[in-house]
Phi, psi and omega in degrees: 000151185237183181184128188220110182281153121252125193222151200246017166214080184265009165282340183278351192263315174319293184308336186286311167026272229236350187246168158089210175287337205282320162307306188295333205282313183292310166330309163296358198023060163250035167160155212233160191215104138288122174247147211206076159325073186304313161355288178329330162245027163268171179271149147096172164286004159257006158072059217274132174226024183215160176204172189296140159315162166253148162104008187088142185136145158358157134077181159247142142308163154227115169339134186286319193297331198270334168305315166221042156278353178292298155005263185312334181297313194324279165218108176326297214285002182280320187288137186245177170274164178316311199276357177211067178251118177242127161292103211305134164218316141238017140269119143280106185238036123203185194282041177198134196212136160230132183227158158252141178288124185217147155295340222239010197268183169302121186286133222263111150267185186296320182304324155310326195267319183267017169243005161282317170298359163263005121344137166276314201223144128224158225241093149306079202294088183305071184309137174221193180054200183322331209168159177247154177286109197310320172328288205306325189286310189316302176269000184205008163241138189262035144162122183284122203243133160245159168290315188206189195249028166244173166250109170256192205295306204213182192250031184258302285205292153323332185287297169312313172350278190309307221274354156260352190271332200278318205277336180288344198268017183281145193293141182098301205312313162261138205296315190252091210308333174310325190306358212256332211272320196271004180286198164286148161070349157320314200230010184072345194272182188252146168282154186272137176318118173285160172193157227193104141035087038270215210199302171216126170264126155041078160068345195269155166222138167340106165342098169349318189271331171299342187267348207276320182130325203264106205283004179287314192260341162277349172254329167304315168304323188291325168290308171333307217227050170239297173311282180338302204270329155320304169283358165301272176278346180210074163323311186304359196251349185259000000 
C-alpha cells in the first residue's frame, strides 16, 4: 500500500515516520509513504498557495487550481471530471481514494481505517488555514475525514493518525494478526483491562481468574468487563 500526504508542512512527517511499526512495515515494503510539498506549486515569489474568501471573512482559502496541480503530479490517471465522478460514501469502489482532513468531515473510526488498508494508494490532502475552495473538494475529493469534534492548526497531525491507525492493520506489519482483532472499537465493544508482572502492586492484586488457567472462563470475564467498561465511558456503544 503507498500513502501520499500533501501537505504544506512536509519536515513534520519524517520523524513519526520513521519510528516504531510505521518504520518496520516500510523496511518490509509493506507500505510507502509520499510526501508532496504543496508550497512547491505555489504562485508568484512568494510561492502563494491562499488567497482571501470571497463574500468576506476570516482566515485564508487554499486555492483550488494549486491543490490541484499538486494533485495531479501525484497520479494524473487517477482524476476523473466532476460529471463522471461517482462519489464513494459507505462503499469503496476502488483501489485509490483521496481524502482531505476537515473539522467538518466524517468522523474517522476503526471501520475507516480498516477499509481504507485495503487500498493500493491513498491520497491525503492536509486542510490547513480557514478552509479549502469547495470546487475542489467537489471535483477531486472522495471524502472529508476528521479525527474528533475539535479544531487544530492543520491536517498534519490527523494525517499521521489516520495513517498509523491504517498501516498496523496490513496484513505482515503485526506479528501476531489477534493484536488487531481483540481491540476497542472491533467488536462495537472497549477493550478489557490488562495486567502484567508484578502480581500485587501498591496493595492491588491481579484479578484471581487471570492466574487460574482457565482459558474459558478468562475469556467470559475479559467480555464481561468489555461490557463494563464501554458502558461506563461510551454508553452511546452499548
Amino acid at each position: 500500500m503507498k500513502i501520499t500526504f500533501i501537505t504544506l508542512f512536509p519536515e513534520i512527517f519524517p520523524t513519526f515516520l520513521n519510528f516504531s511499526i510505521l518504520k518496520r512495515a516500510q523496511e518490509k515494503g509493506l507500505i510507502e509513504f509520499e510526501i508532496v510539498d504543496l508550497r512547491k506549486f505555489g504562485e508568484g515569489n512568494h510561492k502563494t498557495v491562499d488567497d482571501r474568501p470571497y463574500g468576506g471573512g476570516a482566515g485564508m482559502i487554499l486555492k483550488p487550481d494549486i491543490l490541484a496541480k499538486a494533485l495531479k503530479s501525484v497520479h494524473s490517471s487517477s482524476l476523473v471530471s466532476s460529471s463522471s465522478k461517482t462519489k464513494r460514501t459507505n462503499e469503496l469502489t476502488k483501489n485509490e481514494l483521496t481524502i482531505l482532513t476537515s473539522a467538518s468531515g466524517r468522523p474517522f473510526k476503526q471501520q475507516n481505517a480498516r477499509e481504507f488498508s485495503k487500498l493500493d494508494h491513498l491520497i491525503i490532502i492536509c486542510g490547513h488555514y480557514e478552509g479549502v475552495d469547495q470546487r475542489f473538494i467537489d471535483k477531486y475529493v472522495d471524502e472529508e475525514i476528521s479525527i474528533g469534534d475539535y479544531v487544530l492548526t492543520g491536517g498534519e497531525l490527523p494525517s499521521l493518525v489516520m495513517a498509523d491507525s491504517i498501516t498496523r492493520l496490513l496484513p505482515g506489519v503485526l506479528e501476531k494478526v489477534e493484536a488487531t482483532r481483540e481491540e476497542s472499537f472491533e467488536r462495537g465493544l472497549l477493550e478489557y483491562p490488562h495486567y502484567t508482572r508484578p502480581e500485587n502492586f501498591e496493595d492491588q492484586s491481579v484479578p484471581e481468574i487471570l492466574l487460574s488457567g482457565n482459558h474459558e472462563e478468562i475469556k467470559k470475564w475479559r467480555k464481561q468487563k468489555s461490557i463494563e467498561k464501554t458502558k461506563k465511558l461510551r454508553p452511546e456503544g452499548i
